[in-house]
N, C-alpha and C positions, 0 to 999 in steps of 0.2 A: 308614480313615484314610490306607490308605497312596496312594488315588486323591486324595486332597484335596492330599496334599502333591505329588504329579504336578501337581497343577492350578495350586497356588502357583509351582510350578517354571516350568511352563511358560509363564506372567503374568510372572512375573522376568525369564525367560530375551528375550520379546518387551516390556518394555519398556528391556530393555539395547540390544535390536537397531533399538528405535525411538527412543531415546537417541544415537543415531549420526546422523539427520538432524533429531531432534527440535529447534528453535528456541522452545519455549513451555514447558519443563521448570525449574522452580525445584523446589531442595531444602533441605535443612533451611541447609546452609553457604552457600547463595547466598542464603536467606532472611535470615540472619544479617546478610552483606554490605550486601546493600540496604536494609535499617531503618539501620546503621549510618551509610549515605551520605545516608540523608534525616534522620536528624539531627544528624547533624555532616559536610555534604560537603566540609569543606575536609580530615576523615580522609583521604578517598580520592582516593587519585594518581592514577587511571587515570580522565583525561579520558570517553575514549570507556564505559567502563563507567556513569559518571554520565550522559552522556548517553541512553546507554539506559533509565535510574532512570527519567528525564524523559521523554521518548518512551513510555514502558511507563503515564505518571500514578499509580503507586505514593504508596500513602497510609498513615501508622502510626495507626490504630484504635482506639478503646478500647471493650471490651464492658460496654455499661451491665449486664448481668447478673453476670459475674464479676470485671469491672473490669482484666482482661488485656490487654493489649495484641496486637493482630495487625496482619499484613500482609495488603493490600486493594489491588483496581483498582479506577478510577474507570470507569464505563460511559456509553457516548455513548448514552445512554435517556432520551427525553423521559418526564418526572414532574413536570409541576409548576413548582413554584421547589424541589423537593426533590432533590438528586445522591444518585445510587444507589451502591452499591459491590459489590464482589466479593471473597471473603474468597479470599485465593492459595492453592490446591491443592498441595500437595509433594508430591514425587515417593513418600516415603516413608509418605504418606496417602493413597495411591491407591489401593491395597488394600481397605482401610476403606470409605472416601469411594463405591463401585461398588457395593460390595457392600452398604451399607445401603441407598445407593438401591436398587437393582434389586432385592433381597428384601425390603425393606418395605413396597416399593409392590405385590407379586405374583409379583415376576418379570418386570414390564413389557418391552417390547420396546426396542430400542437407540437408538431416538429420546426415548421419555416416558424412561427411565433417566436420560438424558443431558438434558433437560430439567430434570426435577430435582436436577440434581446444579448447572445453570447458574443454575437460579436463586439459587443460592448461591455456588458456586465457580468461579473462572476458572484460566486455565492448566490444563487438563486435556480433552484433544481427544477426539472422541469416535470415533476409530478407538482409542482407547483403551478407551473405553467398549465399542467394539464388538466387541472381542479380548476382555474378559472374561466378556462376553455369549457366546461363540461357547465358549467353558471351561465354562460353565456346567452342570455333568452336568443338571441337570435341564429347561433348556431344550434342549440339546442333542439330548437323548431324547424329549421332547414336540414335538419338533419337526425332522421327516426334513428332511434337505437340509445342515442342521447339523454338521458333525464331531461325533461320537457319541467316547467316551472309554468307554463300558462295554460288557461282553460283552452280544451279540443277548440271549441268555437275561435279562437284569437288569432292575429296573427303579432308580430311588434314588428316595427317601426326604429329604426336605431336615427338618430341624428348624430348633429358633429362631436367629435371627441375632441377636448381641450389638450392641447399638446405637451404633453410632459416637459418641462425644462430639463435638460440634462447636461452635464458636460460633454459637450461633442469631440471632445480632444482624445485619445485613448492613445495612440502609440506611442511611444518612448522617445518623444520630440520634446516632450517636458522637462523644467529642470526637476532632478532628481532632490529631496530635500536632504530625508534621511533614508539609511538602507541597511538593511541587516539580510546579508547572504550566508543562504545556504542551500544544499542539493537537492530539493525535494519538488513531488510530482506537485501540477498546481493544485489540482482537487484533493488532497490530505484533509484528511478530519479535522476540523475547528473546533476548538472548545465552544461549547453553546451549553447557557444555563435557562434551563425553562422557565424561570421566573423575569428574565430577561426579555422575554420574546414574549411573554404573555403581557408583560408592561407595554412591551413596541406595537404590539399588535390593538390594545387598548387606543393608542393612539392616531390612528389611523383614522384619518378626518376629509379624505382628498372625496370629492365628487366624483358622481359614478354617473355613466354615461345614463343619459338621456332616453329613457327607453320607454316608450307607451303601448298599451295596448288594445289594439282596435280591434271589437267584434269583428266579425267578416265569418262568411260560409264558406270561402275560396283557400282559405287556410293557408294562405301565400305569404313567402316572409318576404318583407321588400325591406331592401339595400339601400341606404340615404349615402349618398356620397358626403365627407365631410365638407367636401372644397366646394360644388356647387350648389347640391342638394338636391343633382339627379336619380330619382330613384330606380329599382331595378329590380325583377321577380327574381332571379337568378345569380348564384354567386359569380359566377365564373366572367359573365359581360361586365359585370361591376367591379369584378379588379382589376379588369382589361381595361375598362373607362379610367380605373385610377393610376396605372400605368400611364395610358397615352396623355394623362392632363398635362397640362402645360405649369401647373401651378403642384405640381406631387412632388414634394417634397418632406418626406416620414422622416420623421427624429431618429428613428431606428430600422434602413432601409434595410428588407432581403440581402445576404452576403450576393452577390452574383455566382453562380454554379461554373466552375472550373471541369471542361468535359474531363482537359486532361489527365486533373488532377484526380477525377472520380477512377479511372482507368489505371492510375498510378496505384491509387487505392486499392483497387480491385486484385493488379500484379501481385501486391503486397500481400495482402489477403491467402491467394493462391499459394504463394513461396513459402508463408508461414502453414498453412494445411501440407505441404510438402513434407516441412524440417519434421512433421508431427511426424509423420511415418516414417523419418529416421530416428530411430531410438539410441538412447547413448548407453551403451552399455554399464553399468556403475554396481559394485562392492561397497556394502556399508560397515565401519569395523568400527561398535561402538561399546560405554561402558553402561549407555543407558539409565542417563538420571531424566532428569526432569526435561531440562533443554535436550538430550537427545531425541527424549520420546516426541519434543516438535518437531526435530531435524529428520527425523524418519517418516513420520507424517509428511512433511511437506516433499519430499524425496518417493514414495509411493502416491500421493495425490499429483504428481505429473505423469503426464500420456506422453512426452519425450524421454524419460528416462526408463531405462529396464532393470529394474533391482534386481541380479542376478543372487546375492546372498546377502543376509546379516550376520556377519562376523560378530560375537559376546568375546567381551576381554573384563576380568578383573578390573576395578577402578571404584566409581563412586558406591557400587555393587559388586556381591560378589557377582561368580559367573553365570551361576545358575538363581541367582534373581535375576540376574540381564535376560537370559534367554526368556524367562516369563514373561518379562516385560515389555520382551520385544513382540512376545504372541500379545501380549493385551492392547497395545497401540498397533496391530496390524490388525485385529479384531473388530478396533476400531475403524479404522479403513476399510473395512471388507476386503484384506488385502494377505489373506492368508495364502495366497497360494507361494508366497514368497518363501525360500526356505532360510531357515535356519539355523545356525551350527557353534557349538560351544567350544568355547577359543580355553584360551591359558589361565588359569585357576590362580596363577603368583607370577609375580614382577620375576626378571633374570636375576635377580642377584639378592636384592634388598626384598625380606619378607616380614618387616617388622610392619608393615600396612594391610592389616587383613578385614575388611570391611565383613561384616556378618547379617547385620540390622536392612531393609530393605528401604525403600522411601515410604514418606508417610502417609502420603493422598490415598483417597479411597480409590482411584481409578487403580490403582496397585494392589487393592485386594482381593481382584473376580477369578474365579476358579481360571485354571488354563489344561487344556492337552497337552502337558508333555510329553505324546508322541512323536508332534506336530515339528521336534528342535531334531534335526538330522543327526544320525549318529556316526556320521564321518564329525572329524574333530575340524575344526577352523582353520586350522593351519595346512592340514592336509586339502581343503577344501579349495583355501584360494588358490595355492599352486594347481591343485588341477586345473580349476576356472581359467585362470590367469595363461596356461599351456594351452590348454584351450580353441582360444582365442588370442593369440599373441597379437600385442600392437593395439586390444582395441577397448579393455577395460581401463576403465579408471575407479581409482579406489579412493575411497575418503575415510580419515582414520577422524574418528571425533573422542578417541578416549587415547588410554597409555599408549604407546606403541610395540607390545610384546609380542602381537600375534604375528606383525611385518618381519618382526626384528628374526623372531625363529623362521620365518617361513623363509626369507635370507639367506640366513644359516643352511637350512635343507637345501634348497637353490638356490646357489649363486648368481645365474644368470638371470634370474626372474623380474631386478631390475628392469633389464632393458625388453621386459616382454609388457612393461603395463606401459597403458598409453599414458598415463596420468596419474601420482598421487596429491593429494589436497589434506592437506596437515592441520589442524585445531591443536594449537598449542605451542610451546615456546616463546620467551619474553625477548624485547630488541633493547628493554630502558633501562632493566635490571629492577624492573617493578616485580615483586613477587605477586603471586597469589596465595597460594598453600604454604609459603615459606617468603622470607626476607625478600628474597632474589630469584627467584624460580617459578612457573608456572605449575601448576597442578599437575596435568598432564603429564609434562616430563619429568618432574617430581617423582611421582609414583613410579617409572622406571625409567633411570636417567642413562643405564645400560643401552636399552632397547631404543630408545632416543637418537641416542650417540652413534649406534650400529647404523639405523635406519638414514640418518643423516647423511652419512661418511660415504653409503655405498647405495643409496637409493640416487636416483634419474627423474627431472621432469617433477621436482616438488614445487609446488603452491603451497604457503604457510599463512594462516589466519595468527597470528602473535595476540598475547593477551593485553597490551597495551590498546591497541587498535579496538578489541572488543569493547575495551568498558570503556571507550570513548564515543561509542556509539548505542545509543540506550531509547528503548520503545517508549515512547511520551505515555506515562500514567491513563490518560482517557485512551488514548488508542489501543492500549491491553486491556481496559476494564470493557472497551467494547469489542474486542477480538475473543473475547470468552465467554461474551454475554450473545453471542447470533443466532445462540438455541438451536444450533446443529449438535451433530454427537459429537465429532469433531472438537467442538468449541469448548463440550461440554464434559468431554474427558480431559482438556486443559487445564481447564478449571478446578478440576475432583482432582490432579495429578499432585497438586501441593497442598500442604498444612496453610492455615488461617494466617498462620504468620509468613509465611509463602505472601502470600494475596495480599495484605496488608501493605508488604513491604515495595511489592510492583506496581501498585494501586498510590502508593505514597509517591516514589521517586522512580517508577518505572521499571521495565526491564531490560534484563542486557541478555539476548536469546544468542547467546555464544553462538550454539553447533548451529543451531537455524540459518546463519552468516554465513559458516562454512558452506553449508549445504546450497546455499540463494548462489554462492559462487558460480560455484558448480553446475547449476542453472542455467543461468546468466553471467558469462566472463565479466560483461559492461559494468557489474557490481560493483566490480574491485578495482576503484578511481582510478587510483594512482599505485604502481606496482616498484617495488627496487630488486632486480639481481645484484645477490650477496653470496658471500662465503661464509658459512656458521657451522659451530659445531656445539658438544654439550659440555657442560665440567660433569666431571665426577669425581670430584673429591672437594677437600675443602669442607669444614662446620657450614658455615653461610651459604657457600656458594655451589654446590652438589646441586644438581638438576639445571641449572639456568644456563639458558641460551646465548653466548658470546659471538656476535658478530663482527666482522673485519668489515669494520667499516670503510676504512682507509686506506684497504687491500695490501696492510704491511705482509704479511704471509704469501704474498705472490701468488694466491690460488685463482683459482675458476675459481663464480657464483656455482654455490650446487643448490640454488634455491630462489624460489621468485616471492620475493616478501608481500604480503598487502599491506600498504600503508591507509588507506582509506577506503569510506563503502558512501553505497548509496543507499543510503534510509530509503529514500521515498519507493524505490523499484523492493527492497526487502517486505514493505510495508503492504505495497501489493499481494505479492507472492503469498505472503502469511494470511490474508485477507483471502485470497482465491482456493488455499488451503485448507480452508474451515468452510469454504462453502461445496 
């Protein structure tokens, strides 16, 4: 007994230590918390915690067997018209939860354990799983290579396991209590506080299997069946024995293996290594502040997309801090071989906007080559490109649109040669941003705007309402900066303290990075409207801002496909696979 309780120790002691960067740990007081805010959310004060509720798709349960109530995720699993769920794992049932799987199924390996345990339960990772697997005196022993816990001379002996009580009900045959919907992947980051889970973990009181140890020279682990208490030298007759019983029935059966679906899998598998070696060809024409310098990171960290240039335009910088800037976040990347070309120095018309000052993070102050910025000008560059390859770029403007607008001008026809433009910027509410009523973007040149509008093809529009309605949850950016990549770690240096503060408070809103995830991935951009828009220019107030016909009094064509909504959780990926 006194190894079992080493063995509880030393489970304890490494989920305290994996509680420290653990993000997916709920315990009994957070469980509490979150049923609380999905049924009464105007209880709880804390914004940003609700928001997570929501993000997490947390659902209150009711088990048609005992008629209890539990806490449940919703899972992104095609079934049907049927939604699946997942009964939430505590910190404080993890113990239990492991250990019935893994001995009632045989002892199974760290994969089927952890299988069984997902077909039922969420929030519980399976490096968790794998740590108690790795404790396990009797795998440990049947299996060299393992951390061994008993003397050479030993073998152990496991007896029966006490059967976890669980709620056996998990699909969505429940009544539904409370529910707070929203679009996100199921495994999204969990707020988790370390003191929380160092308390849950404290608490963990459940008995631990049965384990003795018998001298013996033969050093043979033998297998106790729990149901008769057949023993067995060998793993593999003994979970054949526990299979064939007449009485085998685990709280937490093996899923059954799906040939076809592994095969389905497999297709799948294939056709996405295919699309890899289609590259999409893509033009990035930015002004390069802060969110650009993501939005071009994440756009060079894809193996589908081909950066054929980085267009610099005048905007948040001038042009020639753009271009630096664009070598220092491709420097970052290792991704210099991309070229680069200095666009238009001033808006068409209005030049009372002349940024001079550069941004202020230190990732912005490391020497760069300026040989490395091409000495064809931006404007001449994309038309070439663009002639090129007619039909098969697509261009993504994430700053003013001046560069488009003159390259237009030069070619007329150079609309109908891109496959694709993707727009950052433009309002649909009449919300301003840099002004009352107008977005930034088209602010700074509402000329080039208006050109580009009127006589451009094949536009996608990110609008600035749409952005700041959609905003990165505080923990999820303070851990997207903290992965101690370079990557992560030039995001970081890219802003002032009050930068970081401010995202770290209420989060952020990665504009261009939006644009760019489109672009990506179509499936991003929810829900889409074709519209007819154009720009003002004129007007005190209303100069730059984006006027839609809504109601299609004007009798036009849509000359543009608006995004109305995105999907966080697939963004949240992207940006996460970005930094690694």
């Amino acid at each position: 007994m006194a190894e079992s309780c080493q063995i509880k120790a030393m489970f304890e002691e490494f989920l305290k230590e994996h509680g420290k960067i653990g993000k997916n740990f709920v315990n009994f007081a957070k469980r509490d918390r979150i049923m609380n805010a999905l049924r009464n959310p105007k209880s709880e004060k804390n914004a940003q915690f609700k928001q997570k509720v929501k993000l997490k798709k947390y659902r209150i349960l009711r088990s048609e067997d005992t008629g209890d109530e539990y806490l449940a995720i919703a899972i992104e699993e095609e079934n049907g018209q049927e939604t699946l769920y997942r009964r939430v794992a505590f910190v404080e049932e993890y113990w239990d939860i492991i250990k019935t799987a893994h001995e009632e199924n045989g002892h199974v390996a760290v994969k089927n354990t952890f299988r069984a345990i997902t077909a039922r339960y969420a929030c519980l990772s399976i490096s968790i799983v794998r740590k108690f697997i790795e404790l396990c005196p009797v795998c440990s022993a049947a299996k060299p290579g393992v951390k061994n816990f008993q003397s050479p001379s030993s073998s152990a002996t496991c007896t029966s396991t006490s059967a976890f009580m669980g709620t056996p009900s998990i699909a969505a045959m429940s009544d539904v209590i409370a529910d707070f919907t929203v679009n996100h992947t199921p495994d999204a980051p969990q707020a988790h506080q370390f003191g929380e889970t160092h308390t849950a973990v404290a608490a963990l009181h459940t008995d631990v299997t049965d384990v003795s140890m018998l001298s013996t020279s033969t050093m043979d682990v033998i297998f106790s069946c729990h149901i008769c208490g057949k023993q067995f030298k060998k793993k593999l007759p003994y979970q054949r024995h526990l299979r064939d019983h007449a009485e085998y029935s685990p709280s937490m059966p093996l899923p059954i293996a799906d040939a076809s679906a592994k095969k389905r899998i497999k297709t799948e598998q294939n056709r996405a290594r295919v699309q890899l070696g289609r590259q999409r060809a893509v033009i990035i024409d930015v002004d390069m502040g802060i969110e650009g310098a993501q939005a071009l990171m994440l756009a060079a960290s894809r193996t589908d997309i081909d950066i054929l240039g980085v267009l610099c335009v005048n905007g948040t910088v001038s042009t020639e801090h753009a271009c630096n800037n664009v070598l220092r976040v491709l420097t970052a990347c290792t991704r210099l071989d991309i070229p680069v070309f200095c666009g238009s120095e001033k808006p068409l018309v209005d030049e009372r906007f002349q940024p001079t000052a550069n941004l202020p993070g230190e990732s912005w102050e490391s020497s760069v080559d300026t040989r490395l910025i091409k000495g064809e000008q931006a404007v001449s560059a994309l038309i070439r490109m663009v002639n090129e390859q007619p039909g098969k770029i697509t261009l993504v403007c994430l700053g003013p649109l001046t560069n488009l607008a003159l390259a237009l001008r030069l070619d007329p026809k150079l609309s109908k040669k891109l496959k694709q433009v993707y727009i950052l910027g433009g309002n649909i509410e009449g919300r301003g941003g840099s002004t009352l009523c107008a977005e930034r973007n088209f602010h700074l040149d509402p000329e080039a705007a208006h050109i580009v509008l009127r006589e451009c093809q094949n536009i996608t529009l990110l609008p600035h309402e749409v952005c700041v309605r959609h905003i990165l949850a505080p923990d999820f950016f303070d851990g997207l900066v903290h992965l101690g990549t370079e990557k992560s770690e030039f995001v970081r240096m890219s802003g002032d303290e009050r930068w970081l503060t401010a995202c770290r408070t209420n989060g952020c809103i990665a504009t261009c990075c939006y644009a760019v995830a489109i672009v990506v991935d179509n499936t991003i951009a929810m829900e889409t409207e074709n519209v007819y828009a154009t720009v003002e220019l004129v007007g005190v107030y209303g100069r730059g801002m984006m006027v839609v016909d809504w109601n299609g009094s004007l009798g036009r064509e849509p000359n543009m496909r608006i995004v109305r909504s995105l999907d966080l959780g697939k963004i949240q990926s992207l940006l996460v696979a970005m930094m690694n």
